[in-house]
N, C-alpha and C positions, 0 to 999 in steps of 0.2 A: 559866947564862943571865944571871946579874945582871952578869959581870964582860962577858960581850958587851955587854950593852947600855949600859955603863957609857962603853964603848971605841967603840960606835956613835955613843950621842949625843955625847960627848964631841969629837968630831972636828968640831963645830958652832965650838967656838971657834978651829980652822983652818983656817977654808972661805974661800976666797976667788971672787969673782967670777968669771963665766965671760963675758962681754959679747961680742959679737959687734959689729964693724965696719961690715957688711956692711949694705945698706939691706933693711929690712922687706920688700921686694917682692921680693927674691932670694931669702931663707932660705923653703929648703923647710922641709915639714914634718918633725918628730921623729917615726918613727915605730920601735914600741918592741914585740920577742917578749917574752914575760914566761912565766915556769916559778914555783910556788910552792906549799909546803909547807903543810898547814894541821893543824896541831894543838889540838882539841878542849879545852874547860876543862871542861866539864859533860856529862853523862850523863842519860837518861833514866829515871825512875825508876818511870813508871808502865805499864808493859806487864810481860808474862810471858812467859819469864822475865826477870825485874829486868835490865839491863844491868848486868854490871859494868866495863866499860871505854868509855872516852871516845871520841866520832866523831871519826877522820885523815882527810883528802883534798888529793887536789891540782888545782892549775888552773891553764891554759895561757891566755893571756889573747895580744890584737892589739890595739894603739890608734895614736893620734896626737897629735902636739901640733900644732896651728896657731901660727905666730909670726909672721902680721901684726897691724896695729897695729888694724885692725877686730876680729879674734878676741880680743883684748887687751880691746878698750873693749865689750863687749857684757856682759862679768862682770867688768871690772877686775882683770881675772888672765889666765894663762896657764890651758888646761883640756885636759886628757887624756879624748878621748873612742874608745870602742871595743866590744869584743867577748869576750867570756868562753868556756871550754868547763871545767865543772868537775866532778871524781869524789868522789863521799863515801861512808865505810862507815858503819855506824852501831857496829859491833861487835858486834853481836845478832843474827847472821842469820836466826834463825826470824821473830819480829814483826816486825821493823823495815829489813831488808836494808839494799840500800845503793841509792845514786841516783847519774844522769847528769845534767845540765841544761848549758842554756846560754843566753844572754844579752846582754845591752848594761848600759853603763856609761857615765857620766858622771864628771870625777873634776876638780874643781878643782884647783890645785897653789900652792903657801903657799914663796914664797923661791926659785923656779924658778931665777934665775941664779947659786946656790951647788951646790957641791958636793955639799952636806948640806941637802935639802928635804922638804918634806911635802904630804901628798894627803889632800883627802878625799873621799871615792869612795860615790855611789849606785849600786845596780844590780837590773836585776828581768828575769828570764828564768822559762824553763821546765825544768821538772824529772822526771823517769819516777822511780818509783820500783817496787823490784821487790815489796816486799811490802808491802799493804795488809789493810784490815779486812775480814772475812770474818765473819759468824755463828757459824759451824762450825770453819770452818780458823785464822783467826788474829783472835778474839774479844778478846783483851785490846789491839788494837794500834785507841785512840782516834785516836793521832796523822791518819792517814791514811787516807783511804778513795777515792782516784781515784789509776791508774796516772800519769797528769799530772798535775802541781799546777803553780804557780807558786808563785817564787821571788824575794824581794827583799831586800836587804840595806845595810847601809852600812859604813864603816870606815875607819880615821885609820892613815896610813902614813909611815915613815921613808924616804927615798932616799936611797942615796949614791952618788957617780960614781967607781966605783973606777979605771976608765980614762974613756977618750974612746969605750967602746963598751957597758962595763960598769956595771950600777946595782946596789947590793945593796938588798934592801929588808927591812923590819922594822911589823908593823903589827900592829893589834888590828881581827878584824873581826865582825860580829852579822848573821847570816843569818837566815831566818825560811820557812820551806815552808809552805803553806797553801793549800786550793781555795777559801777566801773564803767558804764558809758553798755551793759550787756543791752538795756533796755530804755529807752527814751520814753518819756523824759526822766531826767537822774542828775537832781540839784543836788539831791544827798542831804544830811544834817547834820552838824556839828553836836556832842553832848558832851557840855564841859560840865563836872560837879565837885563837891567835896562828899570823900567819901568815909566814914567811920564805922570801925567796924570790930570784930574780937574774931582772933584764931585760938584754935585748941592743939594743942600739940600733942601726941599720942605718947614720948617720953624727953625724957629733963631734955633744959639745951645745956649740951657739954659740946665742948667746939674744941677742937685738936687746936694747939699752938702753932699759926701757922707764919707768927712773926721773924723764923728763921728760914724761912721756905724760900726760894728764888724763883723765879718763872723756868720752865726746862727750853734748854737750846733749840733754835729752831732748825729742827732735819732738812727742810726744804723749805726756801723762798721764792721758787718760780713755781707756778702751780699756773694748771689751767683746768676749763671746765666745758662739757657739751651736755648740753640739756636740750631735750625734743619740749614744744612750747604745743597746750591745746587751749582753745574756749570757743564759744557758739556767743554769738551776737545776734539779736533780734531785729528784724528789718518790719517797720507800724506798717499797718495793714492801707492798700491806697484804693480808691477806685477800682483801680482795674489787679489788683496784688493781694493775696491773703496775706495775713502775717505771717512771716518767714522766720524761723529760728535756724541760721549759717553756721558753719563752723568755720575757724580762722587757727590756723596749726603753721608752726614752722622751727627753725633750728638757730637756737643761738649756742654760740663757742665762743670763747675770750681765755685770754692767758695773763698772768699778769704777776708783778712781784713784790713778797712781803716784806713791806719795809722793818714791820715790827711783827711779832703776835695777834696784836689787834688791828692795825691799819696795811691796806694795800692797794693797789693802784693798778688798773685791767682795760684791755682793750682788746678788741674781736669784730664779731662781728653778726649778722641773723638776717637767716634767710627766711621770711613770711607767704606764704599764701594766704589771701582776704577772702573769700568767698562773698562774705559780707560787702567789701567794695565793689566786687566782678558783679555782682548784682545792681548794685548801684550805679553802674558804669553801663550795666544793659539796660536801663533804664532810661540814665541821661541819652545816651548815644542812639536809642533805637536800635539797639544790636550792634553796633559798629566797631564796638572795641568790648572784647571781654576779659584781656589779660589783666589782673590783679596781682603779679607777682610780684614782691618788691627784696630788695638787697639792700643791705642798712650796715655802717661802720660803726662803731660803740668803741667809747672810750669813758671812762670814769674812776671812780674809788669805789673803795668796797668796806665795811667795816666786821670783821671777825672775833665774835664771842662765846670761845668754844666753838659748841660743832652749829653753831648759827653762821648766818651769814649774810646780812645787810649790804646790797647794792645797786649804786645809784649810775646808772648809764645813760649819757650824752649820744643822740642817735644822727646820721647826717643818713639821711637815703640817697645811696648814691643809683642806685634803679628803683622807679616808681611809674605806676601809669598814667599816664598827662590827667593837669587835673585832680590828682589826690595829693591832699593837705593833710598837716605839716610836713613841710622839706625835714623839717627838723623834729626830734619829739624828745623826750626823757620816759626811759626803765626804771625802776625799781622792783629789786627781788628780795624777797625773804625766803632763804634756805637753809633748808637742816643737811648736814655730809654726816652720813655714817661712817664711824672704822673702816669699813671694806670698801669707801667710795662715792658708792651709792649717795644720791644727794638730789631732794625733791624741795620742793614749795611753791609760792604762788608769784607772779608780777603783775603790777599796772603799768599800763603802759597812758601816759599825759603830754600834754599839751600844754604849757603851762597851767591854767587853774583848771583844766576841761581834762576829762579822762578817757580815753580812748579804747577802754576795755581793759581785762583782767584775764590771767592765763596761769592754766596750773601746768608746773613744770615739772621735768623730771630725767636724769642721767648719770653722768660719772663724772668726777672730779679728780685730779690727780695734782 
């Protein structure tokens, strides 16, 4: 494996340009089949029986590249966006089976017009997996307790163009399976692997010269955002309680200003209804308090790549019902903005290493 990748990288200092002629408004898109290997470093050690071999899977992925000079100036790069379909075993098949999922992708791209480039790739889909936690039948397996989970991940890739159709690839990537706290228990699993693998590209890569290209001026640096927030939380079944699937909805807004194209800096604020806590709270109390309203101030950074939008929010509850923890928490959002505004995707919302659930969003940005 060392003498591969020695003869991978190595072909960096023979790569020569690939530039393209051709005016930006001609070149179609790059659009790219991909097949890839995924080899496991780590193992599970906390279910029964103990895993003793590492998670394999593979995945079939579809994307594209844009090469006009608008797709160019929105992240100052070239960006491969697409579609995943991926299989993994765990190697344990009693506790831990194995899983299906699939997905979207975002995937910047770092040297686009050489031979020899690199990617770094966000992605978050959904995942089935076939065995989960059971009381009875499969009691030691914390990881997972809903046949669906989601699935998000990132990962830094090599590319090479071994023809005008061919890419080989080489990467290190960090997956992560989790219901977000939807479903208890929910330790979740890390899958870290190296991944190798070949795409096919449907025609030549010709890449427009985009070394005289500038980033375009930014129209607007204050911008702000309101997005209506949902998700259903599961309340375990008790004595005297069937299991309960809640819903928890509410409204976050923040405004904030771009320092750069890519970097900005937001603060607001989200109003939550728990149904899930109001339950819990009728429980502990005997009836005695059902309000679960709470009011939350948010302040944070946000990172903007293109029409993506990475944000990480600092929560202080300044109204909460006696009794619900954390005072404090952290957001994170991943959002797609449309042209027209329109701007959706999903948040977790933690606790330091503990997750508190997950919510799909959706609204208007300006």
């Amino acid at each position: 494996m060392l003498r591969i990748c020695t003869i991978f990288f190595g072909m960096a200092f023979f790569s020569s340009p690939v530039w393209g002629q051709e005016s930006t408004e001609t070149l179609p898109p790059h659009r790219q089949f991909g097949l890839a290997w995924h080899q496991g470093i780590s193992k599970s050690n906390e279910v029964l029986p103990v895993s003793q071999q590492v998670p394999v899977g593979a995945e079939l992925s579809y994307s594209q590249v844009s090469l006009s000079r608008r797709a160019w100036e929105n992240g100052q790069c070239f960006a491969k966006v697409g579609g995943y379909i991926n299989y993994i075993t765990f190697r344990n098949p009693v506790p831990l089976g194995r899983t299906l999922g699939a997905g979207l992708f975002f995937e910047p791209l770092i040297n686009y017009s050489r031979p020899l480039y690199f990617s770094v790739r966000v992605l978050a889909g959904l995942t089935y997996l076939t065995r989960v936690y059971d009381p009875i039948k499969n009691p030691t397996n914390h990881h997972f307790s809903m046949p669906v989970s989601a699935l998000i991940g990132t990962g830094f890739t090599a590319h090479y163009r071994m023809t005008d159709h061919w890419i080989l690839t080489l990467g290190a990537v960090y997956n992560h399976i989790s219901n977000a706290g939807t479903r208890l228990p929910n330790q979740g699993i890390n899958i870290p692997t190296i991944a190798l693998g070949a795409q096919y590209q449907l025609r030549p890569s010709v890449v427009p010269d985009s070394r005289g290209w500038q980033p375009a001026p930014l129209s607007r640096r204050w911008m702000s955002r309101a997005l209506l927030m949902g998700s259903v939380r599961v309340l375990p079944k008790t004595d005297k309680k069937p299991e309960m699937a809640l819903p928890v909805f509410g409204l976050n807004v923040v405004g904030g200003f771009r320092v750069t194209r890519t970097h900005a800096f937001s603060a607001g604020f989200e109003l939550v209804d728990d149904r899930y806590f109001k339950e819990q709270l009728i429980t502990w109390t005997r009836g005695k308090r059902t309000d679960a309203r709470q009011a939350t101030l948010l302040a944070g950074y946000e990172f903007w790549q293109g029409r993506f939008i990475f944000a990480a929010h600092h929560g202080w509850n300044i109204v909460r019902p006696q009794g619900y923890k954390p005072a404090t928490y952290q957001r994170y959002n991943l959002l797609y903005r449309l042209r027209n505004g329109i701007t959706a995707g999903m948040s977790v919302k933690a606790y330091g290493e503990n997750t508190k659930g997950f919510s799909l969003m959706a609204g208007y940005s300006l």
